[in-house]
N, C-alpha and C positions, 0 to 999 in steps of 0.2 A: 496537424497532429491527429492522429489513429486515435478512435476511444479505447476504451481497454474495460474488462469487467473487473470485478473486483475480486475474484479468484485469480483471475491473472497478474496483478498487481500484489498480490500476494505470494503468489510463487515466484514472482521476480524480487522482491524484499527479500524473502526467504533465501534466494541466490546468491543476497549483497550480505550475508550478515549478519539480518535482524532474525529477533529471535520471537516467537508467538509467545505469550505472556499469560492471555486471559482473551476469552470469548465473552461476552456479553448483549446477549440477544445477536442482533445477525451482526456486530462491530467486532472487529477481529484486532486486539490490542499489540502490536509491534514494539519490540525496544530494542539495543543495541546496547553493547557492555561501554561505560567511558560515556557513554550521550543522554544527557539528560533528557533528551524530547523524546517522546513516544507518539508514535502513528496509530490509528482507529480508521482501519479500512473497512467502511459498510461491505457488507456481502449479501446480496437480494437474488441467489441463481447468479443467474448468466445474466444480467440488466448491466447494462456499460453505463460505466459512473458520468459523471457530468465532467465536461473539460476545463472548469476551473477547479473545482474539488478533482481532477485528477493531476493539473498539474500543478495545484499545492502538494501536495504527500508526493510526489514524486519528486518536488525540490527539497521537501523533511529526507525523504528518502536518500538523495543524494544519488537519481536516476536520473543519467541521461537520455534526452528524446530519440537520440540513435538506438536506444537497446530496447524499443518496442518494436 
């Protein structure tokens, strides 16, 4: 699997759906109308997140590995 930043993983949320909610220092709050879970994508620049902290929130997300 490809790393991905965390701007990027947010304009692909943003593509599926979810809606930005609230900023809170560099964590950028996701939610979706009907789903109780909310995503907290750190965003540090351009630094590519870690690949288990990316493919958690991409299974929240309901993002498949083909669409990076």
């Amino acid at each position: 699997m490809k790393s991905i930043s965390g701007k990027v993983l947010c304009q692909i949320l943003e593509a599926k759906g979810r809606e930005l909610k609230r900023i809170t220092g560099s964590h950028h709050i996701y939610a979706k109308l009907g789903i109780t879970a909310r995503i907290s994508v750190p965003v540090h620049g351009n630094k590519h997140l870690k690949l288990g902290l990316q493919k958690h929130l991409m299974k929240l997300g309901e993002i498949d590995e083909n669409a990076l």
